[in-house]
PyMOL Python script that loads the backbone (N, CA, C, O; Angstrom):
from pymol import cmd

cmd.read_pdbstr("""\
ATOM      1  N   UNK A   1       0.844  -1.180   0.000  1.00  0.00           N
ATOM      2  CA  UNK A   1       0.000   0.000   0.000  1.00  0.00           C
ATOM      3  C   UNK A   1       0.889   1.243   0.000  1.00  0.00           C
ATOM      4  O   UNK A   1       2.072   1.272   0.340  1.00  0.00           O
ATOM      5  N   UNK A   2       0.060   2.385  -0.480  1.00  0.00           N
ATOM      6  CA  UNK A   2       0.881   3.702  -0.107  1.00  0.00           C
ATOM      7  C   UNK A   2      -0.118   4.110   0.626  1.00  0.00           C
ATOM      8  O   UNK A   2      -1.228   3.671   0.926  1.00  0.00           O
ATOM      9  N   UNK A   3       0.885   5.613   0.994  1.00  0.00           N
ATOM     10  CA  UNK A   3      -0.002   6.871   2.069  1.00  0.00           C
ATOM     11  C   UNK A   3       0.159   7.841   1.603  1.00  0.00           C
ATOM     12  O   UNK A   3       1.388   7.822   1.681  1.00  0.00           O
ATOM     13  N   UNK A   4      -0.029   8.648   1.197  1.00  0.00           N
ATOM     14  CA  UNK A   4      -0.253  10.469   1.128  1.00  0.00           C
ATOM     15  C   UNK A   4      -0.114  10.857   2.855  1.00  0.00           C
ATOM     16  O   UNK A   4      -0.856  10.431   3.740  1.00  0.00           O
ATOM     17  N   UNK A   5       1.053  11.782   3.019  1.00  0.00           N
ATOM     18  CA  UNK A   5       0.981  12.474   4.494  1.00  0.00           C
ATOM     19  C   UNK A   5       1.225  14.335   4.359  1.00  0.00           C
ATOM     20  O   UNK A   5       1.708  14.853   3.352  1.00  0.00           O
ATOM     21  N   UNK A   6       0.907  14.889   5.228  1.00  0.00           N
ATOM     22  CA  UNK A   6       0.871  16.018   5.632  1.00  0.00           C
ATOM     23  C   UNK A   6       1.171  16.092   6.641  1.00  0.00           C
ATOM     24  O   UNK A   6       0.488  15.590   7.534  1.00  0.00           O
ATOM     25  N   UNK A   7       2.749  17.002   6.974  1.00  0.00           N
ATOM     26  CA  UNK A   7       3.131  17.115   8.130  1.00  0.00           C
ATOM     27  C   UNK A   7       2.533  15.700   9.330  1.00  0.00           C
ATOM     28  O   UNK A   7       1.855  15.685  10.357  1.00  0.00           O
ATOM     29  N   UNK A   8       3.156  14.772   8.585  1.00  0.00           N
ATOM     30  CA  UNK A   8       2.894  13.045   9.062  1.00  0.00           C
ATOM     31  C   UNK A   8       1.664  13.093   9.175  1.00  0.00           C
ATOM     32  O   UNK A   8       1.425  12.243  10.033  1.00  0.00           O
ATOM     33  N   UNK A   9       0.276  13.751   8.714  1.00  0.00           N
ATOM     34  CA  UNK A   9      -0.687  13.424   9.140  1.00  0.00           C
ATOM     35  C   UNK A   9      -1.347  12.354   7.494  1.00  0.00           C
ATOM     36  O   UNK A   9      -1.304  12.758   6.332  1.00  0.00           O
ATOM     37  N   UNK A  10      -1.749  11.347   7.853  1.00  0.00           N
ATOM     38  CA  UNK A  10      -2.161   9.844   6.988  1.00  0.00           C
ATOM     39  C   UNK A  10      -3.691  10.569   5.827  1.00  0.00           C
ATOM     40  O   UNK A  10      -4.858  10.375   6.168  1.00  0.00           O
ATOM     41  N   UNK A  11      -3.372  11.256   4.691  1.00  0.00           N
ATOM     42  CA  UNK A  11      -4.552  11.455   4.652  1.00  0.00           C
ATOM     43  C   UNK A  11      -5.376  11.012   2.942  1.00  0.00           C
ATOM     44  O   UNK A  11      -6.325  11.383   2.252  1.00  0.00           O
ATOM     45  N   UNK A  12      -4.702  10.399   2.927  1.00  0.00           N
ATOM     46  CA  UNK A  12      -5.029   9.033   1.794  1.00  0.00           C
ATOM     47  C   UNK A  12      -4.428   7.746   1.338  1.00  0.00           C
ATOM     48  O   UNK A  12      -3.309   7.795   0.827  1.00  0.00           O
ATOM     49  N   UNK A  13      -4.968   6.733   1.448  1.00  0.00           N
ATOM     50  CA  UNK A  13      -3.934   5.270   0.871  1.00  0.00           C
ATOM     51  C   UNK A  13      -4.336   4.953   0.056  1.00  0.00           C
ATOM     52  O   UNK A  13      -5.505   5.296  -0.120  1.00  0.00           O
ATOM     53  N   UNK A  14      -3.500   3.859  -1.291  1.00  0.00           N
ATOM     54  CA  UNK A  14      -4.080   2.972  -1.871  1.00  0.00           C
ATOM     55  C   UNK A  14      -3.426   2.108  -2.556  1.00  0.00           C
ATOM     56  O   UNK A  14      -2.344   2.057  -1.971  1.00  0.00           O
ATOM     57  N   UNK A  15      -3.382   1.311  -3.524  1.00  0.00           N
ATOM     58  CA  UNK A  15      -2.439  -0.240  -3.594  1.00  0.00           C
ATOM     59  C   UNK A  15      -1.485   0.358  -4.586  1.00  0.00           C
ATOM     60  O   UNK A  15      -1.639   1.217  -5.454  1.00  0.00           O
ATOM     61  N   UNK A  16      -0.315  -0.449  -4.146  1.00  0.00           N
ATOM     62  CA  UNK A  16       1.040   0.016  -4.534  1.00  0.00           C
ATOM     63  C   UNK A  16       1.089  -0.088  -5.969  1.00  0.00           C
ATOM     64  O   UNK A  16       2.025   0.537  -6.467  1.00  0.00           O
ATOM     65  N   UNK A  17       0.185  -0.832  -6.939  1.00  0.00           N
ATOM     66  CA  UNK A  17       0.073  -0.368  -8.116  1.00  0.00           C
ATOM     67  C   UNK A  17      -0.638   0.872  -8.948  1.00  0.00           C
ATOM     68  O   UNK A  17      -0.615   1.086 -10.160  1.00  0.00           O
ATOM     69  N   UNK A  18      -1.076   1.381  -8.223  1.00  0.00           N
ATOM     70  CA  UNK A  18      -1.832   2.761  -8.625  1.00  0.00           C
ATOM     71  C   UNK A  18      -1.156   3.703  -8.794  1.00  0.00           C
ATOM     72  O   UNK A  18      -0.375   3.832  -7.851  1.00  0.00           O
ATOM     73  N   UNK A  19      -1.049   4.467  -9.550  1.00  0.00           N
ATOM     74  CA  UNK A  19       0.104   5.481 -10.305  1.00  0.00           C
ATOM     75  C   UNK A  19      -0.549   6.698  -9.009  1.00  0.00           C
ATOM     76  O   UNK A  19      -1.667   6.847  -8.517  1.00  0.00           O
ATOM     77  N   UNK A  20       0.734   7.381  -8.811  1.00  0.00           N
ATOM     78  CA  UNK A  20       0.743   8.581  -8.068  1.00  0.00           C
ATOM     79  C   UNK A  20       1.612   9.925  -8.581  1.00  0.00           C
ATOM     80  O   UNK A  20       2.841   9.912  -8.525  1.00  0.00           O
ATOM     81  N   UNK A  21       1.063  10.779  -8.952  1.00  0.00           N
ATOM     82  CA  UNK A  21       2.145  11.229  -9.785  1.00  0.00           C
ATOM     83  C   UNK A  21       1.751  13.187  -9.000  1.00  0.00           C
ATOM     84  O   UNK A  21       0.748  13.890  -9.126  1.00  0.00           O
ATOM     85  N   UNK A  22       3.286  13.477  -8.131  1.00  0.00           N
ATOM     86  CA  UNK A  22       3.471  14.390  -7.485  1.00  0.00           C
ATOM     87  C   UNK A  22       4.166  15.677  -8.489  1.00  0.00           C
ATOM     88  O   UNK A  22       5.074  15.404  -9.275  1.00  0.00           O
ATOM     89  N   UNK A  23       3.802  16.624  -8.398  1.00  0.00           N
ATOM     90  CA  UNK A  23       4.407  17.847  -8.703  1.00  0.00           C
ATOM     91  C   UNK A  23       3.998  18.637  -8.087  1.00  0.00           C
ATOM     92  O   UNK A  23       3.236  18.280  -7.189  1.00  0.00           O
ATOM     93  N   UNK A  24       4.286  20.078  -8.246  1.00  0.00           N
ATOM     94  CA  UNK A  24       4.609  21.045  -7.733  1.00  0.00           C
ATOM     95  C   UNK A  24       3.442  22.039  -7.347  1.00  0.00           C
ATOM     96  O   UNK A  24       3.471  23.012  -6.594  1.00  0.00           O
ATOM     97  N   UNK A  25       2.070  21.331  -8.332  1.00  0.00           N
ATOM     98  CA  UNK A  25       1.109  21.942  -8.109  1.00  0.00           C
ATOM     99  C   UNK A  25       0.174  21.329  -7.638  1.00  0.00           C
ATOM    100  O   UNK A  25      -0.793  21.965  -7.221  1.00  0.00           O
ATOM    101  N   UNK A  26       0.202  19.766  -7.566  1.00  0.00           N
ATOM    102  CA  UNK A  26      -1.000  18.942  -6.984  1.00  0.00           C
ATOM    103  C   UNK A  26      -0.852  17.542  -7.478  1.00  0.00           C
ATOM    104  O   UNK A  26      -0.624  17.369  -8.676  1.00  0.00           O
ATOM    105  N   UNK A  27      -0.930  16.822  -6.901  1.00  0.00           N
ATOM    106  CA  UNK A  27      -0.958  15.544  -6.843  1.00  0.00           C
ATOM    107  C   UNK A  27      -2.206  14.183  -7.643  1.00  0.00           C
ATOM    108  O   UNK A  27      -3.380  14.070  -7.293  1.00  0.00           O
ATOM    109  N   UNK A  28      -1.709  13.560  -8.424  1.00  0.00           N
ATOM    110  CA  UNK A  28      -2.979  12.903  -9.331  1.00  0.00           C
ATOM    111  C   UNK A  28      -2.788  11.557  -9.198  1.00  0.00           C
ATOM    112  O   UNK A  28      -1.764  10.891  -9.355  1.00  0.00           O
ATOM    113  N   UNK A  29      -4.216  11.144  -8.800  1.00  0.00           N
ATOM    114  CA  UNK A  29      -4.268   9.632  -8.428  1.00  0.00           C
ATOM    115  C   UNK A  29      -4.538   8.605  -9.633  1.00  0.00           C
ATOM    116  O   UNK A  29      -5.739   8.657  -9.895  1.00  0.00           O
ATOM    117  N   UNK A  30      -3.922   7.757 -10.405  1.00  0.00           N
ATOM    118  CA  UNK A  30      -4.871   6.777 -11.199  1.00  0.00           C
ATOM    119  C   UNK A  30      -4.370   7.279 -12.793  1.00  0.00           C
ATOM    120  O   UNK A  30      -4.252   8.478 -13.046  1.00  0.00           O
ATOM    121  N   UNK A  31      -4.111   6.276 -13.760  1.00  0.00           N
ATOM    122  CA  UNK A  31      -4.093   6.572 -14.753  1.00  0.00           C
ATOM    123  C   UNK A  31      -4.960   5.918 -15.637  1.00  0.00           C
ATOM    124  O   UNK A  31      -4.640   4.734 -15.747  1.00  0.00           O
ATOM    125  N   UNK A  32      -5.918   6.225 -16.299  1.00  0.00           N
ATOM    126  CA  UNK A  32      -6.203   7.246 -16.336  1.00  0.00           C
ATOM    127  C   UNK A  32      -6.552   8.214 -14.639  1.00  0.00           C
ATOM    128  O   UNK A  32      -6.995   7.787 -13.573  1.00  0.00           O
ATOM    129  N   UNK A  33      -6.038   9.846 -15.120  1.00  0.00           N
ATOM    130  CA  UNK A  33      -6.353   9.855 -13.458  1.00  0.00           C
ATOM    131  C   UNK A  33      -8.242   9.759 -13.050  1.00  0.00           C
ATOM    132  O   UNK A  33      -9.266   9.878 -13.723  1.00  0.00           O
ATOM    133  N   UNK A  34      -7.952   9.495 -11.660  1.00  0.00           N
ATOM    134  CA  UNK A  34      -9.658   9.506 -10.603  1.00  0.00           C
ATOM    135  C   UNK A  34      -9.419  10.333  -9.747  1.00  0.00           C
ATOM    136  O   UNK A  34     -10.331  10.206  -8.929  1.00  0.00           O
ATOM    137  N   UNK A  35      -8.792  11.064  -9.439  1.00  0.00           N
ATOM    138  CA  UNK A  35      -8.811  11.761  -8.386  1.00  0.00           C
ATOM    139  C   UNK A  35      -7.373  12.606  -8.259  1.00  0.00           C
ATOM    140  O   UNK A  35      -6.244  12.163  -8.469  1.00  0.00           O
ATOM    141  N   UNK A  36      -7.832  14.229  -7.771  1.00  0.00           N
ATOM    142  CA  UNK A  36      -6.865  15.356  -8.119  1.00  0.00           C
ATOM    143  C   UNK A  36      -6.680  15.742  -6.749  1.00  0.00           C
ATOM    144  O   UNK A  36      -7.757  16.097  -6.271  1.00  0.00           O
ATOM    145  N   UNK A  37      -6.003  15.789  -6.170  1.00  0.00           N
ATOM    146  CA  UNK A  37      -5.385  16.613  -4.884  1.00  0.00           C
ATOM    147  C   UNK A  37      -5.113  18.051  -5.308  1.00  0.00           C
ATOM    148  O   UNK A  37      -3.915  18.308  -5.432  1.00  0.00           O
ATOM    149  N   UNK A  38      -6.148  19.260  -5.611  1.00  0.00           N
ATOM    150  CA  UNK A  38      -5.506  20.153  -5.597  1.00  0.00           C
ATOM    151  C   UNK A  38      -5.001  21.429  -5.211  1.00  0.00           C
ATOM    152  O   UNK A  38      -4.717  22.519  -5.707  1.00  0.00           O
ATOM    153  N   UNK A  39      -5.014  20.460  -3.430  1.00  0.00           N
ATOM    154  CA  UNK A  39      -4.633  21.596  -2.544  1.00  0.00           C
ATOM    155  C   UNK A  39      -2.986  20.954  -1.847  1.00  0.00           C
ATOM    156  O   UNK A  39      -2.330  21.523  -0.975  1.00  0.00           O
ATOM    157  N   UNK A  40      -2.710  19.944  -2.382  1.00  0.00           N
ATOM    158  CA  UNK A  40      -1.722  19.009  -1.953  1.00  0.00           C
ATOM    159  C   UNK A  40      -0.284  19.116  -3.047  1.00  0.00           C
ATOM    160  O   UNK A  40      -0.498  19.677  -4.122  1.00  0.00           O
ATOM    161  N   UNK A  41       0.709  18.754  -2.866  1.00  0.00           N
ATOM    162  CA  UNK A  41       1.642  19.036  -3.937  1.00  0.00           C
ATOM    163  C   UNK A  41       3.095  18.496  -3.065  1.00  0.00           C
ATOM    164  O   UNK A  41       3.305  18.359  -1.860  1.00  0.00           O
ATOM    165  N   UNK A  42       4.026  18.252  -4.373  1.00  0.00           N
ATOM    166  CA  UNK A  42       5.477  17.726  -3.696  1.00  0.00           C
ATOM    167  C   UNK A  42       5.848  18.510  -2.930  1.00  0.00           C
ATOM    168  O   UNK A  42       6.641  18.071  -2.098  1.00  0.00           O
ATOM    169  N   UNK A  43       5.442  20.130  -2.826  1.00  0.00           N
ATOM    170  CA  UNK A  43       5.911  20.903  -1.889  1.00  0.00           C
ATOM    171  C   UNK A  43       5.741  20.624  -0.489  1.00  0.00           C
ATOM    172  O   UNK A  43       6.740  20.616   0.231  1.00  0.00           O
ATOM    173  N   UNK A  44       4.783  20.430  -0.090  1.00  0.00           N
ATOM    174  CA  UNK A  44       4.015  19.926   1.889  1.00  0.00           C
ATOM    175  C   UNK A  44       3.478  18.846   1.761  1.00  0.00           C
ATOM    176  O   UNK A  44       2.774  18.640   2.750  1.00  0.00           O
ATOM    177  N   UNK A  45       3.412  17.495   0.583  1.00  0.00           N
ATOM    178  CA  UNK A  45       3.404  15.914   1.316  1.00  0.00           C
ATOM    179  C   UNK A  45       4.331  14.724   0.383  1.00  0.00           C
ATOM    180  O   UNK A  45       4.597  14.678  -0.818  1.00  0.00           O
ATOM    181  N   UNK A  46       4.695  13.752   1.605  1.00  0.00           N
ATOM    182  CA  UNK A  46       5.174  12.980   1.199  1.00  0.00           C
ATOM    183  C   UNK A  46       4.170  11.598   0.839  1.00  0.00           C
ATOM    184  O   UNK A  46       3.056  11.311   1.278  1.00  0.00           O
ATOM    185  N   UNK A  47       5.268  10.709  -0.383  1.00  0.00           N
ATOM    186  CA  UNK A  47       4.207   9.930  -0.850  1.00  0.00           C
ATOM    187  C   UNK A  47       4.987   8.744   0.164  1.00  0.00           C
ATOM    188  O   UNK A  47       5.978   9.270   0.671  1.00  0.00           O
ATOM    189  N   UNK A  48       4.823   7.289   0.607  1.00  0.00           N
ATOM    190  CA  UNK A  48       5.205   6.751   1.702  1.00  0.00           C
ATOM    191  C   UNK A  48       4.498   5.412   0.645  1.00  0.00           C
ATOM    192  O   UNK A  48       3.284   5.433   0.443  1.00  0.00           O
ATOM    193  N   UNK A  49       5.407   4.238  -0.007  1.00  0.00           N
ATOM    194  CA  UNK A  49       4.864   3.602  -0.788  1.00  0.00           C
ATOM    195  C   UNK A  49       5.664   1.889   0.437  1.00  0.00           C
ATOM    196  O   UNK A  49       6.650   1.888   1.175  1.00  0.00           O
ATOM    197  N   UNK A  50       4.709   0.783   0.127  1.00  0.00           N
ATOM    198  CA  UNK A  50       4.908  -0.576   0.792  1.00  0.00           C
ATOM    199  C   UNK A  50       4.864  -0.578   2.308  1.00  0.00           C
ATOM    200  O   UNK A  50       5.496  -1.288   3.091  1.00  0.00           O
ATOM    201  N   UNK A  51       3.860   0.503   2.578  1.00  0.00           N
ATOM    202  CA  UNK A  51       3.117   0.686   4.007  1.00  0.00           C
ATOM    203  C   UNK A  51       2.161  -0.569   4.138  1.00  0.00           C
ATOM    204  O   UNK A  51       1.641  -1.350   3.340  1.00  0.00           O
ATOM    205  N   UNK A  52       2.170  -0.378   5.731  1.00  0.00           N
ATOM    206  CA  UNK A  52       1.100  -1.194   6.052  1.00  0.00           C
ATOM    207  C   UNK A  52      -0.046  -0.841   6.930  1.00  0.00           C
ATOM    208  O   UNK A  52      -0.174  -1.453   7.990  1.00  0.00           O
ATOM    209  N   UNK A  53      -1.087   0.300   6.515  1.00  0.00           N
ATOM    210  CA  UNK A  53      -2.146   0.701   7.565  1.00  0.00           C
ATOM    211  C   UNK A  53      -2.540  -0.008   8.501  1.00  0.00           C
ATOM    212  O   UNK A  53      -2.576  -1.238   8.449  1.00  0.00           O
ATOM    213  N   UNK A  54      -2.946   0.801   9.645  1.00  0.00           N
ATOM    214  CA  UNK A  54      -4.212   0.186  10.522  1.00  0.00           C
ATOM    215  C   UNK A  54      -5.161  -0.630   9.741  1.00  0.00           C
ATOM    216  O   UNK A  54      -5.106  -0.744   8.516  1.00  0.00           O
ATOM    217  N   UNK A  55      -5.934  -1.129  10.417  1.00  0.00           N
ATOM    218  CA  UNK A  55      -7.119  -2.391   9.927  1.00  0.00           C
ATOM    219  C   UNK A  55      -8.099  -1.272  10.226  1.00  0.00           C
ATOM    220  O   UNK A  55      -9.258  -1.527   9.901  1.00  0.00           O
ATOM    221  N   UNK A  56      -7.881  -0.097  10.773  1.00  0.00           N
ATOM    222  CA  UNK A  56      -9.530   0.800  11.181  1.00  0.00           C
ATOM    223  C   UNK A  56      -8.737   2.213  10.714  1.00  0.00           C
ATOM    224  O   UNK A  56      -8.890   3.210  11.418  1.00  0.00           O
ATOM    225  N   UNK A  57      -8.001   2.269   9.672  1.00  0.00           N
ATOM    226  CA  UNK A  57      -7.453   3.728   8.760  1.00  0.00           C
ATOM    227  C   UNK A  57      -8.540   4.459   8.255  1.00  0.00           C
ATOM    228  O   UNK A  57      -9.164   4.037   7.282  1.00  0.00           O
ATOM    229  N   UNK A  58      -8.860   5.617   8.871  1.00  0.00           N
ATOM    230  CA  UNK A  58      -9.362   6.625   8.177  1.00  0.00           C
ATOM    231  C   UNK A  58      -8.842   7.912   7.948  1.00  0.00           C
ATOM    232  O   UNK A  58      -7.944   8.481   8.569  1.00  0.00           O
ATOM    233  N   UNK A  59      -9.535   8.332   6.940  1.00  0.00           N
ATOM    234  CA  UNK A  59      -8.626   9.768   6.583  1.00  0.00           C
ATOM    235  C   UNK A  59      -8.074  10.679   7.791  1.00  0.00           C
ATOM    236  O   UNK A  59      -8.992  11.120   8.483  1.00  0.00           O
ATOM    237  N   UNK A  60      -6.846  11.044   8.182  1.00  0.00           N
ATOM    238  CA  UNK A  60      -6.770  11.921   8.946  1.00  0.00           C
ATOM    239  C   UNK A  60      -6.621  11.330  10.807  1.00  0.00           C
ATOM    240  O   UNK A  60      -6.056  11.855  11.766  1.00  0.00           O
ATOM    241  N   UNK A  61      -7.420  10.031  10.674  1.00  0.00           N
ATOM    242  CA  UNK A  61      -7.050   9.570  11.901  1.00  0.00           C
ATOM    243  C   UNK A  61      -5.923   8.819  12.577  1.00  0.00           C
ATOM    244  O   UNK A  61      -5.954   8.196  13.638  1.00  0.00           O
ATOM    245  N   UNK A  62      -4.560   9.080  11.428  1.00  0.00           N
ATOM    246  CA  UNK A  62      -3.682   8.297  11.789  1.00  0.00           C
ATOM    247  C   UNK A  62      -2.333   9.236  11.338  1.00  0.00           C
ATOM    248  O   UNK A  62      -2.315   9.975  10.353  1.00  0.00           O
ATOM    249  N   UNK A  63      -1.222   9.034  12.283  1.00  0.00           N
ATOM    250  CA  UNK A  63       0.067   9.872  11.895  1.00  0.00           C
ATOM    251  C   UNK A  63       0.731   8.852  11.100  1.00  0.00           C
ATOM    252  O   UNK A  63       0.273   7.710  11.102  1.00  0.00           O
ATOM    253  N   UNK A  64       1.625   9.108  10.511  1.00  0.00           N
ATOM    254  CA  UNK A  64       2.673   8.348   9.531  1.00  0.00           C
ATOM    255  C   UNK A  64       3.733   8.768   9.762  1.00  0.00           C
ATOM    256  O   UNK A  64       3.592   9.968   9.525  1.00  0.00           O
ATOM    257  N   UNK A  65       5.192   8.549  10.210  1.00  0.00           N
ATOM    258  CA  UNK A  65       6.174   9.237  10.184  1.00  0.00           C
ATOM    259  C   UNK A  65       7.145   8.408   9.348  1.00  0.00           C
ATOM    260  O   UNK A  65       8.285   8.861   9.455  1.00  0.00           O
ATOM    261  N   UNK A  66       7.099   7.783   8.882  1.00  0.00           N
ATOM    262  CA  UNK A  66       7.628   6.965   7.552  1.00  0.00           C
ATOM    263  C   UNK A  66       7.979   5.743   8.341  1.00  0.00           C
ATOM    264  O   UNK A  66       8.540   4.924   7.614  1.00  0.00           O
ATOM    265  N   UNK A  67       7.818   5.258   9.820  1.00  0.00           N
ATOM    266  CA  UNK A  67       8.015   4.192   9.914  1.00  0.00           C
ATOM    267  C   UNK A  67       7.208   3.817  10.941  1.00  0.00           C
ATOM    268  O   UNK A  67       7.076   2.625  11.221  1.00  0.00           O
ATOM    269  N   UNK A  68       6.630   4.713  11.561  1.00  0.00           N
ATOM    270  CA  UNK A  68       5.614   4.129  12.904  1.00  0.00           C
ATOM    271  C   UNK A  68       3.978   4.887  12.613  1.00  0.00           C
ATOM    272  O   UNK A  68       3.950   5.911  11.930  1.00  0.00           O
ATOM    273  N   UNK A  69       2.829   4.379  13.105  1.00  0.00           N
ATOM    274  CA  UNK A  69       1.947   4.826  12.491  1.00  0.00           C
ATOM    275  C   UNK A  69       1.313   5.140  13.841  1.00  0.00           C
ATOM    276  O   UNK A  69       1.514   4.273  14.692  1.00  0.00           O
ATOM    277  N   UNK A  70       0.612   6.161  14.210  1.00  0.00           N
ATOM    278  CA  UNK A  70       0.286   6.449  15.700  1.00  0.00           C
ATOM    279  C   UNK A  70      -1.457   6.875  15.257  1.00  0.00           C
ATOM    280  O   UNK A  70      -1.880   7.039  14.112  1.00  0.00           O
ATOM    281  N   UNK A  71      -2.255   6.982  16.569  1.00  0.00           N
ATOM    282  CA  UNK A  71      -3.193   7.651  15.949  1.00  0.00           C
ATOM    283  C   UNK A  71      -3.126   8.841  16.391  1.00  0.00           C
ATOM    284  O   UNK A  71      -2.410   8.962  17.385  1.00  0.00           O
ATOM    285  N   UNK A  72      -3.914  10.327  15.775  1.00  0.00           N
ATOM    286  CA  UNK A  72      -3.860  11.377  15.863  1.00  0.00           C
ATOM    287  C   UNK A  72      -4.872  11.447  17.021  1.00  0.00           C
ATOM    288  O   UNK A  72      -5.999  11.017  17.267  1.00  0.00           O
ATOM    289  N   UNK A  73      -4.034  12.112  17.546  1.00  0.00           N
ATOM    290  CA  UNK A  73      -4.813  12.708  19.129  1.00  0.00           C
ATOM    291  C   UNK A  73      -6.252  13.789  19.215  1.00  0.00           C
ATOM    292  O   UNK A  73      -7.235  13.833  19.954  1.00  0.00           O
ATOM    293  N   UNK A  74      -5.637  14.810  17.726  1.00  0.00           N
ATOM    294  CA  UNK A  74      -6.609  15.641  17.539  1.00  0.00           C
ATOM    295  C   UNK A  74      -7.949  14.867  16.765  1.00  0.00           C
ATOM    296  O   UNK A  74      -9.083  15.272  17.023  1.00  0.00           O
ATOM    297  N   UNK A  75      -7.798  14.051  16.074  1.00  0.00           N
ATOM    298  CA  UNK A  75      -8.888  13.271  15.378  1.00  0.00           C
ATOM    299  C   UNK A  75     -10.165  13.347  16.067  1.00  0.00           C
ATOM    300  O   UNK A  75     -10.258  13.030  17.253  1.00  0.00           O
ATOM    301  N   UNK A  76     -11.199  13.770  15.349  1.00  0.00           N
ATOM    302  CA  UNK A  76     -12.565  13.820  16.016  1.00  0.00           C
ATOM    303  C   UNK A  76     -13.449  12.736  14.660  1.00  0.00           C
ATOM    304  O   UNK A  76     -13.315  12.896  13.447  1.00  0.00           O
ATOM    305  N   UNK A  77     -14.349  11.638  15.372  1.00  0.00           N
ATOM    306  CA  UNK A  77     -14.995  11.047  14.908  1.00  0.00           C
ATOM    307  C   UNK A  77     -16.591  12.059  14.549  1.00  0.00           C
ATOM    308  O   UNK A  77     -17.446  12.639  15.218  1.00  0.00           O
ATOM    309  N   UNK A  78     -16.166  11.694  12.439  1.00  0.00           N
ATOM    310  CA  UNK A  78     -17.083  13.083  11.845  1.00  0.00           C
ATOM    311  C   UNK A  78     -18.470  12.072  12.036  1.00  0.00           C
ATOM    312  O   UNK A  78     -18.588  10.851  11.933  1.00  0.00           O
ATOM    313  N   UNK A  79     -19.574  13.281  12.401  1.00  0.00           N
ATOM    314  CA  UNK A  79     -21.075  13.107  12.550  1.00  0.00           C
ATOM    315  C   UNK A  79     -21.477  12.283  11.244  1.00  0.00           C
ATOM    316  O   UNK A  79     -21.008  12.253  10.106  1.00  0.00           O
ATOM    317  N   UNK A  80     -22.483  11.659  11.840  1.00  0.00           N
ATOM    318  CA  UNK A  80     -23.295  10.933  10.720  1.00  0.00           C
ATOM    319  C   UNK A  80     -23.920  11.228  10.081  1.00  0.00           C
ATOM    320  O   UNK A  80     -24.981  11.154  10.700  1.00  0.00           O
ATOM    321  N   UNK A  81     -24.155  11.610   9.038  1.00  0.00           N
ATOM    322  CA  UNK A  81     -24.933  12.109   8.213  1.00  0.00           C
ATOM    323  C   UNK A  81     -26.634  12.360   8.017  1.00  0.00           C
ATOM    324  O   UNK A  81     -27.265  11.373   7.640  1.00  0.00           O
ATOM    325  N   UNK A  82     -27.363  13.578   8.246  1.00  0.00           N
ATOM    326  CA  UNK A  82     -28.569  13.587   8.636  1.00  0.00           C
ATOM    327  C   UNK A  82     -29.361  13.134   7.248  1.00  0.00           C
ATOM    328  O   UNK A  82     -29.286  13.757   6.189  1.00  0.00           O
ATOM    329  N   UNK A  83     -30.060  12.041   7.445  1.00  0.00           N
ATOM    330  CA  UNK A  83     -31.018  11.891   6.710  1.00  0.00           C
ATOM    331  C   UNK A  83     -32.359  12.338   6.246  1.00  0.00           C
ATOM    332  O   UNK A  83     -33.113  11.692   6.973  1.00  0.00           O
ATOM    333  N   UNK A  84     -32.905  12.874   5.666  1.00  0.00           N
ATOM    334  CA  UNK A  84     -34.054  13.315   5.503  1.00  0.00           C
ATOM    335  C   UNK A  84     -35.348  12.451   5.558  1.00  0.00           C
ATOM    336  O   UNK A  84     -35.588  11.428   4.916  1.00  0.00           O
ATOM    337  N   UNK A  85     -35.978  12.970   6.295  1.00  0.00           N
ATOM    338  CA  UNK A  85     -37.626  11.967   7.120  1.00  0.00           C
ATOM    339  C   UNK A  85     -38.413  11.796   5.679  1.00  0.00           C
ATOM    340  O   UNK A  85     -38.649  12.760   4.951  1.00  0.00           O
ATOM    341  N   UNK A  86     -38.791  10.424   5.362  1.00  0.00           N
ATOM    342  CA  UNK A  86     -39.648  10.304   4.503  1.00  0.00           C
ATOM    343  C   UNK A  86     -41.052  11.424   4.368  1.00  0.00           C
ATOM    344  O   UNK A  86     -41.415  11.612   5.529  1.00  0.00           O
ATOM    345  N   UNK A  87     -41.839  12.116   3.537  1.00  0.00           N
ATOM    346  CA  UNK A  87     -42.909  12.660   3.622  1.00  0.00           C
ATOM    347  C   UNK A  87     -43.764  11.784   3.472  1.00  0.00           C
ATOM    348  O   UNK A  87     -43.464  11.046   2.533  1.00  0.00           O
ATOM    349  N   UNK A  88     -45.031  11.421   4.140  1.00  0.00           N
ATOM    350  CA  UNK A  88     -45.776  10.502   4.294  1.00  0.00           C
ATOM    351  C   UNK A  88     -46.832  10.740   2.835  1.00  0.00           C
ATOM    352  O   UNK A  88     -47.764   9.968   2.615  1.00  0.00           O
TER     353      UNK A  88
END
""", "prot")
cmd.dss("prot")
cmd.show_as("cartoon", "prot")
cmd.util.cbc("prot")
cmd.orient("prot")
């Protein structure tokens, strides 16, 4: 697996064959790409490739420091999503 980190914070993975391709302005997942990071860039994250996540990894809830994986202290478990009441 890889990780996407920010200042060690874990805030995307995915299988070590999936193209990741970093520059200077934003980061692109997938070739063809699926997904654009474009607030992210080689400048403030590292890419961290033949990781091995937590079994309960979610975005943001885990530090990475390229060799130990901790969980983030600040991490707040996000609300559930309000559903809207059927109209009868």
């Amino acid at each position: 697996m890889k990780t996407l980190t920010k200042e060690n914070l874990s805030f995307y993975i995915c299988e070590d064959d999936v193209s990741v391709v970093m520059t200077s302005t934003e980061i692109t997942i997938g070739d063809p790409e699926v997904l654009i990071f474009g607030e992210s860039s080689s400048e403030d994250t590292v890419l961290h490739e033949g990781v091995t996540p937590p079994a309960d990894w979610l975005c943001g809830n885990y530090t990475y420091d390229g060799t130990t994986w901790a969980l983030n202290p600040d991490w707040v478990v996000p609300p559930e999503p309000e559903v809207p009441e059927a109209e009868e």
